[in-house]
N, C-alpha and C positions, 0 to 999 in steps of 0.2 A: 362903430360906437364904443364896443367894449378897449380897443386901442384907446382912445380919446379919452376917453374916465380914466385907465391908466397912463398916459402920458402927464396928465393933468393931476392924480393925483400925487405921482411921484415930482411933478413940479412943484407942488407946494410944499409937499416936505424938503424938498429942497431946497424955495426960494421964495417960500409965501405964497402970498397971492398973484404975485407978478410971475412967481417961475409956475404956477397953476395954468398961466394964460400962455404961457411959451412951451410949455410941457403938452396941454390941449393941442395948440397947433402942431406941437411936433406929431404927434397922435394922428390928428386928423392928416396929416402929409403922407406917413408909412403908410398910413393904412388904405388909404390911394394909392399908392404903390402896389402894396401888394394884390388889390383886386385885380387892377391894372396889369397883372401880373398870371394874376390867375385865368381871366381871359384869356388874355394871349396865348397861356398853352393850353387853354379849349380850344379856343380859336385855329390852331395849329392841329392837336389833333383828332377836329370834324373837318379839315382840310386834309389832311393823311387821309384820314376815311373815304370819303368822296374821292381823292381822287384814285385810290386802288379799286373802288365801285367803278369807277366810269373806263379805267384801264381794261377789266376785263368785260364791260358790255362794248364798248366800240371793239374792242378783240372780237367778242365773238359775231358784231355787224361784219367786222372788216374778212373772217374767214368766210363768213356765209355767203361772200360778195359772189362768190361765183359759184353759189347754188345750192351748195352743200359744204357742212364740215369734213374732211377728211380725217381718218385714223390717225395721220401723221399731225395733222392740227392739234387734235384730240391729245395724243401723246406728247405734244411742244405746249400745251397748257400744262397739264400736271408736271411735267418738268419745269416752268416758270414757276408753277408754286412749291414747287421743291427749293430752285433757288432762290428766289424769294422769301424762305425760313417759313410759311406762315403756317398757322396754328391750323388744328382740323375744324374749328370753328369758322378761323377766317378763310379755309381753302373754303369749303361750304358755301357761305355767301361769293366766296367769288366762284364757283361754277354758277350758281345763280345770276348773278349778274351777266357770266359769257353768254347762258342761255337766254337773259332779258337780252342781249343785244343781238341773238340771230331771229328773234322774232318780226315776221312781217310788219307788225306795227312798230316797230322801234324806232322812234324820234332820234336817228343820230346828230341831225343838225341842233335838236334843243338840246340834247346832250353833250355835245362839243361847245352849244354857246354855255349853259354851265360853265362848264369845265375853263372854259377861257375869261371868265368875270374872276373864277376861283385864283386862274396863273396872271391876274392881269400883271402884266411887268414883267414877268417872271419867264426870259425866254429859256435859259438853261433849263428850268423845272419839264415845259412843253415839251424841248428835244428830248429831254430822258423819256417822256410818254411815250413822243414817235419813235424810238430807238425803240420801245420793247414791244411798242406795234408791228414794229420793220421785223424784228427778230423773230417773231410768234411765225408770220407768213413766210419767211424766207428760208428757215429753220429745212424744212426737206427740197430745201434747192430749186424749186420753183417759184415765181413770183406771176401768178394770174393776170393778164391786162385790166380786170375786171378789179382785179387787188389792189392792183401800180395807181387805177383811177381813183380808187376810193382812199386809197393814201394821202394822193394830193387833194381830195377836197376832204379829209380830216387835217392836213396840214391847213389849208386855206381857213377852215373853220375856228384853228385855233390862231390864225393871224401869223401862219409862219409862212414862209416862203416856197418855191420848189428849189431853190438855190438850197434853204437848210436842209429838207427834205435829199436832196443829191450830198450834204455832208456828211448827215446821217449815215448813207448808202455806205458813202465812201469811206466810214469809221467800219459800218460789218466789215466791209471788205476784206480790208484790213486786218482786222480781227480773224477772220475764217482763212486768208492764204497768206498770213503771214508776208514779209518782206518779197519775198521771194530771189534766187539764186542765180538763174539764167541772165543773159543780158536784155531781152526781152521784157521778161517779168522784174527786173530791176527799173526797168525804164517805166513799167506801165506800174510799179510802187511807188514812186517819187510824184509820178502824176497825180495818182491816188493821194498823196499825201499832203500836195496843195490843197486838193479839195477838200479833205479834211479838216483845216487849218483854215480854210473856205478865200484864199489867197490866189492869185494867179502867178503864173510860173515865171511871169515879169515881173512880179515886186522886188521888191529890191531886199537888204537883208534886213534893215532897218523895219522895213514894214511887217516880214515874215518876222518877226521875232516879238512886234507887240502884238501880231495876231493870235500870238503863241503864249502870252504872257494873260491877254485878254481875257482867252477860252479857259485857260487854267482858273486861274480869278473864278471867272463864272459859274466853274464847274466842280469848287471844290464841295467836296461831300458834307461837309461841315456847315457849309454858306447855304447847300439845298436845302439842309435838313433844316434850317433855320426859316426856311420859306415856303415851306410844306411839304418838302418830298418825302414819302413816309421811311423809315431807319430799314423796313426790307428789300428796300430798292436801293441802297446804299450801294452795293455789289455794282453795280448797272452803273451808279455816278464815278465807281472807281476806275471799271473799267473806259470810262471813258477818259481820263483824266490822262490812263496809260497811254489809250491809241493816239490819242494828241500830244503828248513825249516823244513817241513814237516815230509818229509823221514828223516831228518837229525835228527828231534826230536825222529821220533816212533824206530830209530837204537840204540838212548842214553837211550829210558826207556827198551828197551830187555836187554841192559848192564847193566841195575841198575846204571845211571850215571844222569839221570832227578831227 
């Protein structure tokens, strides 16, 4: 209202009665705008919020999956909120949360359907989720069958695949052994790196290279953070960005194209 009175009365000093009427409207347009505006970055960050809330209670469903937390879980949490930057405030509420989600009552399926209304569309935002779900459990080299199940039906829950779910895999992978040196472990990197890329080893170059262009797009940190992925998980979006170069590169020297 207060934009509208001045728009309008600077219209009329400028143009009468008629730039009073054109001045008003201009008023009433910014200032829809800028509400418009104002929202949306509430809107954005009670979506950051929520979704570091729900990252760390399906965390702590997904370690309790087979019975107990382990010390090593226990210490791949506080190192997540280490690299995560977050505040002694926000570490706080997020042990909270891990501990809301090893509780016996813990609603994971209402939780994950949440959380999937929150990413609708938004499938790069969901992989960074299961990326930091995959990493919390895999982190001391173990992976529970008990764990690998409850993955894929939090993947299912949020409308992903076990195809993205195995890209996912295939991006740690990567990440934890490197290219590798041998002719063996050369071989079984390039495999790794289609999957990544989420490609089969028969596409052609034309297809591996929009697949390559596609995921980048997707996944850049800028694009997430525009969509809700909160700015301490940014690290997470980077590195992803990397192992998909990565892959993208060790595919072009098996081709003889580097």
């Amino acid at each position: 209202m207060v934009i509208i009175l001045i728009g309008a009365l600077l219209g009329f000093l400028a143009g009468g009665p008629l730039g009073m009427l054109i001045g008003g409207g201009l008023g009433w347009w910014l200032g829809k705008r800028l509400r418009g505006g104002l929202l949306v970055g509430r809107g954005i960050a009670e979506m950051q919020r929520q979704f570091l809330d729900s990252t760390f209670a399906v965390m702590g469903a997904l370690c309790q999956a087979d019975g107990h937390v382990s010390g090593n879980e226990r210490q791949v949490l506080e190192q997540l909120m280490v690299r995560l930057r977050l505040s002694e405030s926000a570490r706080a509420s997020a042990r909270e949360s891990f501990e809301r989600g090893r509780a016996s009552d813990f609603d994971l399926d209402g939780e994950l359907a949440r959380l999937s209304r929150l990413t609708r569309g938004q499938t790069a935002v969901r992989q960074v989720f299961l990326q930091v779900q995959l990493s919390a459990i895999a982190a001391d080299g173990v992976l529970h069958p008990a764990e690998h199940e409850m993955i894929l039906r939090i993947a299912r829950g949020l409308g992903c695949s076990a195809a993205e779910v195995e890209q996912i895999e295939a991006m740690l992978r990567a990440a934890q052994h490197g290219g590798g040196q041998g002719t063996q472990e050369s071989r079984s990197s390039v495999e790794e790196a289609y999957k990544v890329l989420g490609v089969s080893s028969e596409a052609t170059d034309a297809e591996i290279k929009r697949a390559y262009r596609k995921l980048m797009s997707e996944n850049h940190p800028d694009k997430l953070a525009s969509r809700g992925l909160p700015d301490s998980m940014r690290e997470v979006a980077e590195q992803r960005t990397v192992e998909i170069g990565n892959a993208y590169q060790r595919i072009r020297e098996a081709r003889g194209q580097a």
